[in-house]
C-alpha positions as CSV (number, residue, x, y, z in Angstrom):
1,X,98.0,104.5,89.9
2,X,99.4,105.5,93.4
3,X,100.8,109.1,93.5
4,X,102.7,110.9,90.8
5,X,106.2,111.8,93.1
6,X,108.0,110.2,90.4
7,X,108.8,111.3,86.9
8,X,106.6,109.6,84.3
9,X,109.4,109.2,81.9
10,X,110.8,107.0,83.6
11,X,108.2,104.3,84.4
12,X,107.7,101.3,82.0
13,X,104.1,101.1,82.3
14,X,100.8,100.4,79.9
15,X,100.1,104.0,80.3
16,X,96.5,102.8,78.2
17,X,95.8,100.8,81.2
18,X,96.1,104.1,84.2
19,X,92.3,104.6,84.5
20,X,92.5,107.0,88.1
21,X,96.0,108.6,89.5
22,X,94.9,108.5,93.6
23,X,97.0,111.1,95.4
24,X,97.3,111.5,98.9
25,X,98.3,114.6,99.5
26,X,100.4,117.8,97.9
27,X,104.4,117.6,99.3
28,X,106.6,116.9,96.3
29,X,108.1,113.6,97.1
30,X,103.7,112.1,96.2
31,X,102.6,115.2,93.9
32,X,105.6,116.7,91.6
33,X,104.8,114.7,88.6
34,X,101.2,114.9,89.1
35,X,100.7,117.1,85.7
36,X,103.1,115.5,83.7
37,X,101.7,112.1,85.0
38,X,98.1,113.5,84.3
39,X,99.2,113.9,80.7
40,X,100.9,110.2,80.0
41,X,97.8,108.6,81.6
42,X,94.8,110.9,80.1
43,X,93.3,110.4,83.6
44,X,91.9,112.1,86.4
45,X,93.6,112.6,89.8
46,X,91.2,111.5,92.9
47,X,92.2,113.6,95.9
48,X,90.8,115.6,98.7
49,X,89.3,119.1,97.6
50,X,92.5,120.3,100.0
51,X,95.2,118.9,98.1
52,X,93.7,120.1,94.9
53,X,93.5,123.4,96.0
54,X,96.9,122.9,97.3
55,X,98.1,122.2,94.2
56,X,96.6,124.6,92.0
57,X,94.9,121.6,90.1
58,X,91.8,122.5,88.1
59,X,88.8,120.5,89.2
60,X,88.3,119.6,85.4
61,X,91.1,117.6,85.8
62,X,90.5,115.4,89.4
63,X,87.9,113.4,91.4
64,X,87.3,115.2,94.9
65,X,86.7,112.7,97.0
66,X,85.9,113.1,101.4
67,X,86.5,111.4,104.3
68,X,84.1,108.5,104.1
69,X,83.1,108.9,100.7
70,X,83.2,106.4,97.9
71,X,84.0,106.8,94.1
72,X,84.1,104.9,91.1
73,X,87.1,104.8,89.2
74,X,87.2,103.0,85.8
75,X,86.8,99.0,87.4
76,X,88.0,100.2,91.0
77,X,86.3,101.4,93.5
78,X,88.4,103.8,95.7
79,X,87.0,105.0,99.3
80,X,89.2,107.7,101.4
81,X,89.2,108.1,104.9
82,X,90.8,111.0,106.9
83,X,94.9,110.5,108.1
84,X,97.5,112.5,110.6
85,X,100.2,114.2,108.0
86,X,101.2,118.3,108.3
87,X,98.8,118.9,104.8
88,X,96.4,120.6,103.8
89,X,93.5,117.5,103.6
90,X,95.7,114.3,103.9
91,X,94.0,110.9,102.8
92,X,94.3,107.1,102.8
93,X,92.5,105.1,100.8
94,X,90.7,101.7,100.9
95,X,90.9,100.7,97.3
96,X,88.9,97.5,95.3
97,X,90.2,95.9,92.6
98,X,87.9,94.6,89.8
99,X,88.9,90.8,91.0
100,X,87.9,92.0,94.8
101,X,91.1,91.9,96.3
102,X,90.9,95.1,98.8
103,X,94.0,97.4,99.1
104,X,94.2,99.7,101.8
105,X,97.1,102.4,101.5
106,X,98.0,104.7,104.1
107,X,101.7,106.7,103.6
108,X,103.0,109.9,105.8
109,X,100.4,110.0,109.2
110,X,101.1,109.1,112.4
111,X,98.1,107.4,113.0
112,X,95.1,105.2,111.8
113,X,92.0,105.8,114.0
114,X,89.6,103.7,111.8
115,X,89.5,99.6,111.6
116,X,88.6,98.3,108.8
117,X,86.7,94.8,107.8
118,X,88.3,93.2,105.5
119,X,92.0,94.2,103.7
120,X,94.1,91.7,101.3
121,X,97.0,93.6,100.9
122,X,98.4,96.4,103.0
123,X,100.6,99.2,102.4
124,X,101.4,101.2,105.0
125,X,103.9,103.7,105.9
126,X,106.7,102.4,108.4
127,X,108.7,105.3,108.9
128,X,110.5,105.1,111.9
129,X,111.4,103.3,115.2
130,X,111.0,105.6,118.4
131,X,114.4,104.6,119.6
132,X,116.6,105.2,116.6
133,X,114.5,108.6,116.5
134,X,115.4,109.5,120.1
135,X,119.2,108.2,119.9
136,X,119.7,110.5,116.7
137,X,117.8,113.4,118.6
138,X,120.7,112.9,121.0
139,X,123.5,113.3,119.4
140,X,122.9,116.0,116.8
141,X,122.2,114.0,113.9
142,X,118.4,115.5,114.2
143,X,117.3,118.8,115.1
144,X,114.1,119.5,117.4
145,X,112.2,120.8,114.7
146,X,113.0,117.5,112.6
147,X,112.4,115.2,115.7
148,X,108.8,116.8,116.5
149,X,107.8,117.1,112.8
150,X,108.2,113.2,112.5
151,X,106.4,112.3,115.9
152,X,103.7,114.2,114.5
153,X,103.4,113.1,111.2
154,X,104.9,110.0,110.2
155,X,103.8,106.1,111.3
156,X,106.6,104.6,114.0
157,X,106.6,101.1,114.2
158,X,105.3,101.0,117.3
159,X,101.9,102.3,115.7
160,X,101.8,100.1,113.5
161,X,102.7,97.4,115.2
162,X,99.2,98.6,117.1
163,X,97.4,99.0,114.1
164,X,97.3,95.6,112.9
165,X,96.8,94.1,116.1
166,X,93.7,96.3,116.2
167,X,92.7,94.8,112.7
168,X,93.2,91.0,114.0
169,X,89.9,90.4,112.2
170,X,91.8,90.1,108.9
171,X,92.8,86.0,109.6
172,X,92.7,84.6,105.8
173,X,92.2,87.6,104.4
174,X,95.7,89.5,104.5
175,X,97.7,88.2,102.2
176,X,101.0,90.7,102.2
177,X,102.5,93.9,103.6
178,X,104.2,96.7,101.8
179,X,106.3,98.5,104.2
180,X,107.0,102.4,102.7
181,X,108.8,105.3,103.5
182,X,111.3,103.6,105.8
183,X,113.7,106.5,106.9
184,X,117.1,106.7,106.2
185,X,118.5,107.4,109.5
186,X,115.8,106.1,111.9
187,X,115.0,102.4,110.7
188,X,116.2,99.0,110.0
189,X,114.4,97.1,107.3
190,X,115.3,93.9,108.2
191,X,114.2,94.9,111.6
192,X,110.6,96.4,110.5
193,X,110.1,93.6,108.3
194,X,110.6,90.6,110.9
195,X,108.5,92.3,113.8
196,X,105.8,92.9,111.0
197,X,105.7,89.1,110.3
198,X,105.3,88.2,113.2
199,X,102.1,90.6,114.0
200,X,100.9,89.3,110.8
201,X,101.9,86.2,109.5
202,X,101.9,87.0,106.3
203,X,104.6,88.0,104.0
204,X,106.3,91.2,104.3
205,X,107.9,93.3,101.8
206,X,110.0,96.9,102.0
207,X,108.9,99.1,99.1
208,X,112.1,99.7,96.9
209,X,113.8,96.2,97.3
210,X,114.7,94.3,94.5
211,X,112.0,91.7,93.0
């Protein structure tokens, strides 16, 4: 399972089937729920020794897992490398399913340093586009301390735009795009989703949409 920023009562999941909660860092909108999430699943949380700390969360209770560093969870294998988000120890994650499918998911950083071999299905923070961001500066809709908090912790589309054309190793592999965290004010789905598809080629969806 993928962060616990949602209340558990109100997922209609096999909770029999959670066998890891992976967390990427401790702000509220990924982390509230973790303990009452914890609970349902009768899992572990796998996160950085940071955001445990962070969030008071016993070490009984979690997998601390590193930059570079590799766990088993139940059938998946989940490895974490380092991400650019105002936390404590942010993470991303490179995850493999037990069919082999590889899921790399990266939310709240303004940058991914790292390329990675091979990924079938991405989901990656899109949270902004530099213009919208600079017209709402502007006129007033932002302040400064918003504007410079998201340029220095949230993906633009420009970045990652740049971040799979770094990854253009992925031909037949990729096989879809989740787009997340699209902001309110400062993006156009429609928008992110067509300049994605055209980087890509591949199918491209905006977490929250209707199925």
């Amino acid at each position: 399972m993928l962060e616990a920023g949602i209340n558990p009562s109100k997922l209609k999941i096999n909770w029999r089937q959670v066998q890891g909660v992976v967390l990427t860092h401790e702000h509220s909108d990924h982390a509230k729920y973790l303990e009452q999430t914890l609970k349902r699943a009768g899992a572990k949380v796998i996160a950085s020794l940071g955001t445990l700390v962070a969030l008071g969360t016993p070490l009984y209770k979690a997998k601390a897992i590193s930059n570079g560093e590799t766990i088993q969870v139940g059938d998946w294998q989940v490895t974490a490398f380092d991400v650019e988000h105002d936390a404590r120890e942010p993470l991303g994650y490179i995850i493999k399913s037990p069919s082999n499918k590889v899921v790399l998911f990266a939310t709240d950083t303004y940058y991914i340093r790292y390329r990675f071999s091979k990924v079938n299905i991405a989901l990656v923070e899109c949270n902004y586009d530099l213009e919208r961001l600079e017209q709402g500066y502007q006129f007033g809709r932002i302040d400064r301390k918003q504007h410079d908090r998201i340029l220095k912790s949230h993906f633009a589309l420009d970045n990652v735009v740049k971040f799979f054309m770094a990854n253009k190793s992925w031909p037949g592999e990729l096989e879809e795009v989740h787009l997340l965290h699209l902001s309110d004010r400062n993006s156009d789905a429609e928008y992110f989703r067509e300049v994605i598809t055209k980087v890509t080629g591949v199918p491209v969806y905006i977490a929250g949409e209707e199925a």
